[in-house]
Rosetta silent file (secondary structure, phi, psi, omega in degrees, C-alpha in Angstrom):
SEQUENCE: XXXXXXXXXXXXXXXXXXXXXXXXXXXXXXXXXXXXXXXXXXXXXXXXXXXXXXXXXXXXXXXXXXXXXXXXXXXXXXXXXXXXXXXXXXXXXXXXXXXXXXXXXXXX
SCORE:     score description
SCORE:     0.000 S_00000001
   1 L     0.000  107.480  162.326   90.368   76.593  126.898 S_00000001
   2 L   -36.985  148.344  163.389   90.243   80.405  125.370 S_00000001
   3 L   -60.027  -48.054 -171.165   90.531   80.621  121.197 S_00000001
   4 H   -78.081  -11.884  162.341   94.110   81.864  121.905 S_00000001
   5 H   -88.537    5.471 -174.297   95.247   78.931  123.531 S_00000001
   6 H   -90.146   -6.060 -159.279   93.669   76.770  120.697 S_00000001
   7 L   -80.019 -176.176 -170.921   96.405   79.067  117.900 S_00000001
   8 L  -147.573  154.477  158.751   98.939   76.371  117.240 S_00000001
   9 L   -59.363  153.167 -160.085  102.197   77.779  115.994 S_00000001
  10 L  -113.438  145.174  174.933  102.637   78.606  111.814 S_00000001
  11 L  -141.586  107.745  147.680  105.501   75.881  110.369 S_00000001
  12 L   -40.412  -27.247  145.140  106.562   76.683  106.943 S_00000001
  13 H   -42.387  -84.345  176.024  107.231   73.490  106.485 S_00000001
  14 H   -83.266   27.647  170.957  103.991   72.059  107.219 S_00000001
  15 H   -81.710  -62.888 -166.046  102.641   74.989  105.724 S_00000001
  16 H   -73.026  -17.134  166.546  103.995   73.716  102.503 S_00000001
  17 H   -65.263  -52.798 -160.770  103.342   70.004  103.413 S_00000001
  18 H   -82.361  -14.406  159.217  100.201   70.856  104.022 S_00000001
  19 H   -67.815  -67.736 -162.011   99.642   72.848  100.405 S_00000001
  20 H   -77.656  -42.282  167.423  101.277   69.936   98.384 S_00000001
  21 L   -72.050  -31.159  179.495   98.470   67.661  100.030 S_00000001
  22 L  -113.924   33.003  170.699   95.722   69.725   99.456 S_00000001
  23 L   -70.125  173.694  149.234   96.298   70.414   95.718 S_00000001
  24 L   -65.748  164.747 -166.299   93.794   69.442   93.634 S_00000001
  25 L   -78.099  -40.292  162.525   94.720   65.872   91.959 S_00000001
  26 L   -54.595  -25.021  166.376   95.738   67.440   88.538 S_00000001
  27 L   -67.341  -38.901 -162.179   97.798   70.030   90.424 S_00000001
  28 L   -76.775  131.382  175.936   99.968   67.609   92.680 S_00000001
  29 L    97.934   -7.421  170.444  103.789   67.093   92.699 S_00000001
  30 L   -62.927  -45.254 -166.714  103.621   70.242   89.312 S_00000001
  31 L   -91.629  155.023  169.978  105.108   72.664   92.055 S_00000001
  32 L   -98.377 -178.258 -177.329  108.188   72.784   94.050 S_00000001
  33 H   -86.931   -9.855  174.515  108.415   73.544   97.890 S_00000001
  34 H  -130.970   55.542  156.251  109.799   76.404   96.998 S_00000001
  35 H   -58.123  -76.030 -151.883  107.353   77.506   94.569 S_00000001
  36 H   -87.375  -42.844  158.430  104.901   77.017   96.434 S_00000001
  37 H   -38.103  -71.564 -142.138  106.881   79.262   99.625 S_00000001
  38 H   -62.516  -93.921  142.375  107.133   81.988   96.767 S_00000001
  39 H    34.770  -47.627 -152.456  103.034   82.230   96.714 S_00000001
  40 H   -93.343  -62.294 -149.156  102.970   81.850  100.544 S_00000001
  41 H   -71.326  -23.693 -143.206  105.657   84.829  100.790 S_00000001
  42 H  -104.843  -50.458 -158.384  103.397   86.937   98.310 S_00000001
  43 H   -74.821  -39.636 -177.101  100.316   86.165  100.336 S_00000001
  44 H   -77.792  -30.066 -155.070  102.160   87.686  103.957 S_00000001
  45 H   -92.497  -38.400 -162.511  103.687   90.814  101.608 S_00000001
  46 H   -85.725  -27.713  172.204   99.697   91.334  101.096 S_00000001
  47 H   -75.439  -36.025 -160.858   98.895   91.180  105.136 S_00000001
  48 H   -66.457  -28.106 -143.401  101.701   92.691  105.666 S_00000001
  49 H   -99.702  -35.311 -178.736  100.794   95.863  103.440 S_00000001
  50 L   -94.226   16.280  174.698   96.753   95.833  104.851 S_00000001
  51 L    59.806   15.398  177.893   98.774   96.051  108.202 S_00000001
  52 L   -73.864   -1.208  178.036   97.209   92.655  109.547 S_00000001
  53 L  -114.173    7.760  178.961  100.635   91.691  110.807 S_00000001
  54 L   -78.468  168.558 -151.627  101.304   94.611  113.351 S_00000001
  55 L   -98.701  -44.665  170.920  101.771   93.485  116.761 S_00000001
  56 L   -41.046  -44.028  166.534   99.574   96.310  118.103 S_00000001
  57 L   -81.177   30.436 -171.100   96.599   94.923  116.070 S_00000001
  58 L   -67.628  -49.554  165.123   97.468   91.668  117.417 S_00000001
  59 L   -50.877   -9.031 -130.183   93.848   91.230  119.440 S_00000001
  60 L  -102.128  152.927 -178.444   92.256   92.989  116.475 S_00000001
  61 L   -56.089  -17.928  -46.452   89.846   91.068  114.036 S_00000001
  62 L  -105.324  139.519 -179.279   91.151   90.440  110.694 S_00000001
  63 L  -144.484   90.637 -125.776   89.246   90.086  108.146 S_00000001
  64 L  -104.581   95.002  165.176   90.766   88.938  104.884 S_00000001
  65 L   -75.548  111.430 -146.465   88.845   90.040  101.547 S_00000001
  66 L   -93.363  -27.072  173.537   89.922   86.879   99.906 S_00000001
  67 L   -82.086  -45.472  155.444   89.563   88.163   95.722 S_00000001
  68 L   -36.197  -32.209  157.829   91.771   91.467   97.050 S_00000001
  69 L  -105.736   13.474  172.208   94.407   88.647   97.955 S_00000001
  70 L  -104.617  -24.692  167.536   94.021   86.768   95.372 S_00000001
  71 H   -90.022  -32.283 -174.772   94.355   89.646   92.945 S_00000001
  72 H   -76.889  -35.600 -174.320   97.320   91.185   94.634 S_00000001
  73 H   -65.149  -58.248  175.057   99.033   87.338   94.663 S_00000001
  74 H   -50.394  -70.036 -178.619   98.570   87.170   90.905 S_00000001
  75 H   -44.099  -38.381 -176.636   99.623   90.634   89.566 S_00000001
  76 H   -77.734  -20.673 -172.444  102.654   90.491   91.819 S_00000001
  77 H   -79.570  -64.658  168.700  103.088   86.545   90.865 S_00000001
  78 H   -62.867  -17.348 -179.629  103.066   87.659   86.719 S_00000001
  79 H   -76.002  -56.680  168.518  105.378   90.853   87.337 S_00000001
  80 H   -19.391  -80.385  157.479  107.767   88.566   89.043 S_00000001
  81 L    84.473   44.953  179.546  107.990   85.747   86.304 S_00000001
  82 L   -71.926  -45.108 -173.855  109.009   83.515   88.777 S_00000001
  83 L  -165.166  148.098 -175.844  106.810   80.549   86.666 S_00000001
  84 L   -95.437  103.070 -172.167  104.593   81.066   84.797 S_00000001
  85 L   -94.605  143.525  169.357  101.621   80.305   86.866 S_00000001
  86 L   -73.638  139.179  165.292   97.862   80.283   85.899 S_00000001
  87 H   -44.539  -25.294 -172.720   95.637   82.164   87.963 S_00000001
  88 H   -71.837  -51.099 -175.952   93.943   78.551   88.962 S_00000001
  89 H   -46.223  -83.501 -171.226   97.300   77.035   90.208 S_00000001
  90 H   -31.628  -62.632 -179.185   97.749   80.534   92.311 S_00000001
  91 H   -54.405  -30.575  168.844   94.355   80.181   93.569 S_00000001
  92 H   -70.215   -7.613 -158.745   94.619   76.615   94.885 S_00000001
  93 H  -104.064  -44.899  172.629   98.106   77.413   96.510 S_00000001
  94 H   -37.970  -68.867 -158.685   96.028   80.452   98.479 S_00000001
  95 H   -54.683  -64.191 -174.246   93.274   78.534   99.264 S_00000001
  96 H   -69.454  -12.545  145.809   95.485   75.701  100.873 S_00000001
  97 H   -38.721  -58.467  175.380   97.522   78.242  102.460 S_00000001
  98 H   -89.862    9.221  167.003   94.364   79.815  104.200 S_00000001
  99 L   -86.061  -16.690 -167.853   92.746   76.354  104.800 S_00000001
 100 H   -82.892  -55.137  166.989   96.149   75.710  106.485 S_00000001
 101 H   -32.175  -36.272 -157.383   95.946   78.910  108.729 S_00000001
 102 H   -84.871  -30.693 -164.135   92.247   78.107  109.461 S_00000001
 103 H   -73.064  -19.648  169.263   93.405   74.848  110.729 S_00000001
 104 H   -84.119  -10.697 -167.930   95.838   76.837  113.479 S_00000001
 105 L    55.815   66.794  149.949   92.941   79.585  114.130 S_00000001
 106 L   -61.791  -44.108  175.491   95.521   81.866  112.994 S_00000001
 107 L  -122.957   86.503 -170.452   92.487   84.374  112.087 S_00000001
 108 L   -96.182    0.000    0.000   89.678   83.767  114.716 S_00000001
């Protein structure tokens, strides 16, 4: 079985299922689902923006400088003023976001 038959389909749902489970224990049930979406949408506006989501660069490697999305998720996360989140809360909702990805081989 090829790595591309191994991708699994992305579920926003059990994106965010999957996020909510893999807070840290002082983090879990503080966020809503769609909270935690707002983070997730902020994290895709930053692929979207390094061009990692064109369909021409679909075979193409990607390779995701993870403090450069982590920085862009914050600044855009405090301009917003959705909630007022601490950078740690932002970083765990990334982190389980791309642990959730890793688990579809979204970026192989």
């Amino acid at each position: 079985m090829s790595e591309e038959d191994k991708v699994l389909e992305y579920d926003e749902q059990d994106s965010v299922r999957f996020i909510q489970e893999h807070l840290p224990d002082e983090m879990r049930g503080e966020f809503t689902d769609d909270e935690i979406n707002y983070i997730v949408d902020l994290v895709y506006e930053y692929y979207e923006e390094k061009g990692f989501l064109d369909e021409e660069e679909e075979d193409a490697e990607v390779i995701i400088d993870e403090e450069e999305l982590l920085a862009y998720v914050i600044k855009n996360a405090q301009k917003d003023a959705i909630r007022d989140f601490t950078e740690d809360e932002i970083e765990a909702i990334v982190a389980g976001e791309l642990a959730y990805c890793d688990s579809l081989n979204l970026f192989y």
